[in-house]
N, C-alpha and C positions, 0 to 999 in steps of 0.2 A: 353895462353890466359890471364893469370892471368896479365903479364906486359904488353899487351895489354891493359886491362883492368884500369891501372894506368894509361894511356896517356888519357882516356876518362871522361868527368868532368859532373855530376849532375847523374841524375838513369839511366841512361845507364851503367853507372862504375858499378851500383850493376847488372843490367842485364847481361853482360858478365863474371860477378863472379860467378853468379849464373852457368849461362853455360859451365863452367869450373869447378865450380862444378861437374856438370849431368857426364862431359867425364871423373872425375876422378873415376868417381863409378866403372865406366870399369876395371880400373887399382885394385882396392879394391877387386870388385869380383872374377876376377880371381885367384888372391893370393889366396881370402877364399876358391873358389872351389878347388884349387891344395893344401889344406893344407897347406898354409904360411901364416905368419899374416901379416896382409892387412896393415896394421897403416905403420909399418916400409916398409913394400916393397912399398908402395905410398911415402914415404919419400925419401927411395934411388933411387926412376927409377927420382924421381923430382930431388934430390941432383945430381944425375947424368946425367941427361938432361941441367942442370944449370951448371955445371962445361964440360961439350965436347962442350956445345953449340950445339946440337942434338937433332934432332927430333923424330930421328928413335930409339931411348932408350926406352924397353919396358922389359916387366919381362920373364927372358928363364927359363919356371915352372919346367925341369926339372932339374935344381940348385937353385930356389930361389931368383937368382942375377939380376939386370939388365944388361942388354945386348942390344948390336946394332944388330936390328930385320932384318935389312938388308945384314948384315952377315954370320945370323944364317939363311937367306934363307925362315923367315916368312915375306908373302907380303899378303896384301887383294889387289883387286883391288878399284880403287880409285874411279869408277863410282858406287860402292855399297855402302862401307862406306861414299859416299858423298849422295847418293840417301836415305838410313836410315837416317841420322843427318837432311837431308832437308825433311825428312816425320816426323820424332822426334819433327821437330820445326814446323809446319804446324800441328799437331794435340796439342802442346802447346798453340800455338795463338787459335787456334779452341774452347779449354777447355776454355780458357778466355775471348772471347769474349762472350762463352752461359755464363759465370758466369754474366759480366757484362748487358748480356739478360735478364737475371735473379733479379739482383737486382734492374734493370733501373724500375721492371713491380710489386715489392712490397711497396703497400703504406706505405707514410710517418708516423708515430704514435710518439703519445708522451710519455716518458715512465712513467708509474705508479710511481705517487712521494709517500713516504711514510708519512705517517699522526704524524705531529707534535704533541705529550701530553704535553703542558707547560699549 
C-alpha cells in the first residue's frame, strides 16, 4: 500500500499511509503476542515482501521468520478478511463524519485576548 500510496498526489497520499499504517499493526501485534519484537519482524516480513516481490510473506511465530503463508499452509478466507477491512473502514468514516457533526453545531467564539499593561 505504501508504493501505492506514492503514485497518489495531495491528501489522499496521506490517507492511504495512514491505511497502511492500521494493516501493519497486525504484523506488530502478532510478533508482540508470540514473543518477538515487533519493530524488527515488521522490518523483515516488509524487507522480505520487497525483495520476492510477494504478497503472501507473513511471520511463521513458531520461528520468528518471515515465511510464504502459503506454503506453510496458513490461508483466511478472503470474503472475511475482506468483509472486517470493509466494516474497519465503514465504522472510520462513521467516527468522522459524527466528529465533523459535532464541530459543524459548536458556536463560533472569540478567544479571550489577554490585557495589555503598558
Amino acid at each position: 500500500m505504501r508504493r501505492y500510496a506514492e503514485t497518489i498526489p495531495g491528501r489522499e497520499q496521506l490517507a492511504v499511509e495512514a491505511y497502511a499504517d492500521a494493516i501493519e499493526v497486525i504484523v506488530r501485534v502478532l510478533a508482540e503476542n508470540a514473543g518477538i519484537d515487533p519493530i524488527t519482524t515488521l522490518l523483515d516480513v516488509v524487507a522480505k515482501q520487497t525483495n520476492t516481490n510477494s504478497d503472501y510473506i507473513g511471520i511463521d511465530l513458531s520461528t520468528g521468520t518471515p515465511s510464504d503463508m502459503v506454503k506453510l499452509g496458513i490461508l483466511e478466507p478472503e470474503g472475511i478478511v475482506k468483509q472486517a477491512i470493509i466494516g474497519a473502514t465503514e465504522v472510520a468514516i462513521s467516527i468522522l463524519r459524527i466528529d465533523d457533526v459535532l464541530w459543524a453545531k459548536q458556536e463560533m467564539q472569540m478567544p479571550d485576548m489577554p490585557d495589555d499593561e503598558m
